[in-house]
N, C-alpha and C positions, 0 to 999 in steps of 0.2 A: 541962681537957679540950680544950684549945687543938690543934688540927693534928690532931684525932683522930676518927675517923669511929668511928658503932655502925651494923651492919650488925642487923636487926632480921629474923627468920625466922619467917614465920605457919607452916612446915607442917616437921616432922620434915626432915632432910635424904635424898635420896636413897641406899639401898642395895641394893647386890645380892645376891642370896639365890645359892648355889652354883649352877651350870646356869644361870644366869637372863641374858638377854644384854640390854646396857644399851636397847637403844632397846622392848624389851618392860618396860622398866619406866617410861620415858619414855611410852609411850604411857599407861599404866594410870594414871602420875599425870598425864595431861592430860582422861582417861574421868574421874576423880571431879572435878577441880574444873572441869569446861567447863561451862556453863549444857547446858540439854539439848539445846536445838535443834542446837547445833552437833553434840553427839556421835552422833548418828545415830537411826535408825527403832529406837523398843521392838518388842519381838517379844508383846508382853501383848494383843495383838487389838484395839485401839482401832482402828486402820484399817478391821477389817471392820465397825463400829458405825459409822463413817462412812458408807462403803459403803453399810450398810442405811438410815440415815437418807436418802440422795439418792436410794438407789429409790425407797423411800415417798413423798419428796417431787416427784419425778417423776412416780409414777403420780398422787398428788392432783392435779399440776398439767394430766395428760393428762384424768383425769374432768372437771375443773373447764373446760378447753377444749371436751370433747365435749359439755358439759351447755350452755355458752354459743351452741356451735353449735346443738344441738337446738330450744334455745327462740329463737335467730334464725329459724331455720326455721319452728318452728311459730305465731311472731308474720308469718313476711311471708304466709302461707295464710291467715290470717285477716283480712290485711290484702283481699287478694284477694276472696275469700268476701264480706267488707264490702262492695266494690265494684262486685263481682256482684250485691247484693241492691239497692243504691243504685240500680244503672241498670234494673235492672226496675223498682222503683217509679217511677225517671220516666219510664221506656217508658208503664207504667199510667196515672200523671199526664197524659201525652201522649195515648192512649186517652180519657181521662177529659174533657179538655180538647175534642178531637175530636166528642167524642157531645155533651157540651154546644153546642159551637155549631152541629152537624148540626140540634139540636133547636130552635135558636132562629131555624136561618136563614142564619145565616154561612157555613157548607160549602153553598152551590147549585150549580148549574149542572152540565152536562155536560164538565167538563175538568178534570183531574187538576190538585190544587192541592196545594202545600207550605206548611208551617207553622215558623217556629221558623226556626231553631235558639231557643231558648227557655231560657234560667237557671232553676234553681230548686237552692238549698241550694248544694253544691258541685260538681254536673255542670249539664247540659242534656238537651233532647230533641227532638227533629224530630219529624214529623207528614206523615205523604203519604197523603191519599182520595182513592180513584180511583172515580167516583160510578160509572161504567159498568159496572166489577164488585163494586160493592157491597164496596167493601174498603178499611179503617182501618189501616195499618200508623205504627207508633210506634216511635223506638230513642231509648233514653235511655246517657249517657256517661258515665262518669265514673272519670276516673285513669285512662283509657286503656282501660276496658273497656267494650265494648257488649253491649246486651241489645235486641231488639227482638221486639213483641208482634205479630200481627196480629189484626183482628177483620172476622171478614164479617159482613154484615146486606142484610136485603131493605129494598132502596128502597121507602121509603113515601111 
């Protein structure tokens, strides 16, 4: 077998059917052995199941967005509200603190005195009686928000 080539054929050889023009059978044997990708888009609907899987997962990922917003929101109002209540109670504190020392003696005299700024927990609170009109004003702070209380009382 010396000097002698086998030419070895996996697929029938090319023929043409009467009417049939060669590059239309060229083409048809490169549609069945091409892998798919190459030979072009099925027409079987698989695309619009794509289609619908990315709306769905768009719209989940729009819920999933406006659900993250909402409860951001509804966490920073309660952050507030928190802080709202925080500084009234040290306004009150401040109040409290105030009528204490009125009763021991410390708030005397005729001249408008200041108290504080004064820590307590994670804000503070000021303190201003003004003995001439009989009046306790107190603002407690905290995270940026103030609350302040007054109290009158008759000089005794």
């Amino acid at each position: 077998m010396s000097g002698r080539h086998h030419i070895v054929m996996t697929s029938p050889p090319l023929r043409l059917r009467s009417g049939q023009a060669p590059a239309d059978v060229a083409i048809s044997f490169l549609e069945e052995r091409l892998p798919r990708p190459l030979r072009g888009p099925r027409n079987d609907g698989r695309g619009i199941v794509l289609l619908g899987a990315l709306i769905i997962l768009l719209t989940i990922s729009l819920i999933g967005a406006t659900l993250a917003s909402f409860f951001f929101s509804v966490n920073t109002v309660a952050e507030v509200e928190l802080s709202r209540a925080q500084a009234l109670y040290l306004a009150e504190a401040g109040i409290a603190n105030a009528v204490q020392q009125l009763h021991q003696g410390g708030l005397s005299g005729d001249v408008e005195q200041h108290l504080g700024p004064t820590s307590l927990g994670e804000g503070e609170y000021e303190v201003t009686h003004d003995p001439a009109a009989g009046l306790i004003t107190a603002t407690g702070k905290v995270r940026g928000v103030k609350r302040t209380i007054q109290v009158k009382y008759l000089p005794f």
